[in-house]
N, C-alpha and C positions, 0 to 999 in steps of 0.2 A: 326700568321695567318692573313690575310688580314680581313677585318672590314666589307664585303659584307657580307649581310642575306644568309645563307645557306639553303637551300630548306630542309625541314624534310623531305617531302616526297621521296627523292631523289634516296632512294635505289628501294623504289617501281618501282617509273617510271623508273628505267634502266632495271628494272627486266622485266619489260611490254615490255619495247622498243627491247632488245633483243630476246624476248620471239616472238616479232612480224616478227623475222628475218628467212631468208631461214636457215635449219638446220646446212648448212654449216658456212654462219656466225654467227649462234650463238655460234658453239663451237668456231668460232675464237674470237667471243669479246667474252666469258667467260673466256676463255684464256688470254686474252689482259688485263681484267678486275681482274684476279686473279692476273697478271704480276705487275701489277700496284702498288695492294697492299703488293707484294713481296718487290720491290723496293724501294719502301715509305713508310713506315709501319703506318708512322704521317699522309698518304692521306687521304682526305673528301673527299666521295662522294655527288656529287651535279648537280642540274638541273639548267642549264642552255643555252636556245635556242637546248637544247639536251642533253644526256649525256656529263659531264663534272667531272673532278677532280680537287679538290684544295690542294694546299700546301706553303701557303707562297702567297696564290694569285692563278689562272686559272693555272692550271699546263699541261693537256693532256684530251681529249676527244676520245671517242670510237663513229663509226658509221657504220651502216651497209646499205651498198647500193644494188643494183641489180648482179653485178656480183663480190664485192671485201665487204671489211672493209677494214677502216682503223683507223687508231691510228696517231690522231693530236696534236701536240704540239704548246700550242697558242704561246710561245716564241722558235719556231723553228728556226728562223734564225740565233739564237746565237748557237746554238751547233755546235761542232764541225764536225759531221757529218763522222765520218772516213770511215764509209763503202758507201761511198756515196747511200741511200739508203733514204733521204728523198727528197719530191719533194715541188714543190711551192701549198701551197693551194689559195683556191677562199676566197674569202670577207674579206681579211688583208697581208700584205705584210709580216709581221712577222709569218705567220701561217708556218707549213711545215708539211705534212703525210707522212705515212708508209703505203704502199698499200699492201691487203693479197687476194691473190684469194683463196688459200687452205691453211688450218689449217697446212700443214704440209710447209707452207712459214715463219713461228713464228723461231725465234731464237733468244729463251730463253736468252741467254747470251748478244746478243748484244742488246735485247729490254732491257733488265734491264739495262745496261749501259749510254743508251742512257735517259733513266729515270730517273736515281741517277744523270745525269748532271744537266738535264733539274730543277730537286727537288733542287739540289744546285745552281743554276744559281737562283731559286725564292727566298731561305732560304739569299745569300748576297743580295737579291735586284737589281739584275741586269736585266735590263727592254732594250730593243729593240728603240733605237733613232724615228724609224719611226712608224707614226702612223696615218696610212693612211687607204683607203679603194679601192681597185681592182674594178671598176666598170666597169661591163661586156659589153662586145662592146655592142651586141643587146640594151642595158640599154644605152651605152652612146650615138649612134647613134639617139637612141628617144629622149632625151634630147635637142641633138643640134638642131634637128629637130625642137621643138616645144621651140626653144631660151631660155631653162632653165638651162642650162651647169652649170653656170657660176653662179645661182641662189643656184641649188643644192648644187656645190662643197664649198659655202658659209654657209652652214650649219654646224652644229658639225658632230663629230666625229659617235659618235651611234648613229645618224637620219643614215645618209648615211651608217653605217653599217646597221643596221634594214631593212632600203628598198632591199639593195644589198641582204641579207637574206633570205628576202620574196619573192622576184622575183628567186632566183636561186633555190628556193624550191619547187616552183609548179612542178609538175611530169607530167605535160601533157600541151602541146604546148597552146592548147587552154586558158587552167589557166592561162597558163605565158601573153599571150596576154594581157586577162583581168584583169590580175595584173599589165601589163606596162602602158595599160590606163588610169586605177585607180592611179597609184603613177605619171606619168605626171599631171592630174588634181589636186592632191594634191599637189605636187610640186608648178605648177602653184599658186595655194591659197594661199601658206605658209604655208601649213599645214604639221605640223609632224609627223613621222610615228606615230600609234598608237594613234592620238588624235581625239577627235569625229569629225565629219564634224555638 
């Protein structure tokens, strides 16, 4: 198992997080979150920037949004993918989801397939070359604009994940705004995500 702190709390807050979802995704991620443990039987649950599973390392996240859930695999690019049925996710090149609008879009069989890969691909150690971050036009656009491109992309890895994060999470434009503001002035300072001002 990977050497990261595992959240105790972790079943709690999925149990909340799902518990906060429309009825229809909560049966899908109870579903998805039953699958999981079908597949993996060695899985930890765990919190991390959301619902999260571990096996060997970050294995598959469940979340539920406004009209879908889905079921992310943080080393998706290496699957083989046969039913082509994953797509590219936001905030890492390696990411890939399974998108479910109705509970009755789950196929049992090839999610657990797709899982026993992903749990094998963690158990040899087989990690993804790229490790980069997707940074969304609106975000890059601000950037160039205010000459910090090239300041930013000079940072590590989980600053510029964390920011992409926080900005792609605001739920309402206005937020977003005042969080693009807030992270170019930051940016600008040298300041980290998550470090006092």
């Amino acid at each position: 198992m990977s050497k990261q702190k595992i959240n105790t709390d972790a079943g709690r807050l999925i149990d909340e997080a799902i518990g906060s979802l429309s009825e229809t995704n909560q049966k899908i991620c109870n579903k998805l979150r039953e699958l999981i443990h079908k597949a993996v039987p060695d899985v930890i649950e765990d919190w991390k920037w959301g619902t999260n599973f571990n096996c060997n390392g970050m294995l598959c996240g469940i979340w539920g949004f406004q009209k879908h859930a889905t079921l992310t695999f943080f080393q998706g690019r290496l699957l083989k993918d046969r039913y082509n049925l994953l797509e590219t996710g936001t905030g890492s090149k390696n990411n890939r989801n399974m998108k479910f609008s109705n509970y009755d879009d789950i196929n049992e069989e090839i999610i657990i397939e797709y899982l026993i890969e992903a749990a094998d691909n963690n158990r040899k150690g087989i990690k993804s070359e790229i490790k980069d971050v997707e940074i969304p036009d609106f975000f890059q656009k601000a950037l160039i604009e205010a000459g910090c491109l090239d300041l930013f992309q000079s940072t590590n890895y989980t600053n510029r994940k964390e920011y992409v994060l926080w900005l792609e999470g605001a739920k309402q434009m206005e937020t977003r705004e005042r969080r693009l503001e807030q992270a170019i002035h930051q940016i600008l300072k040298g300041i980290k995500f998550g470090e006092k001002i």
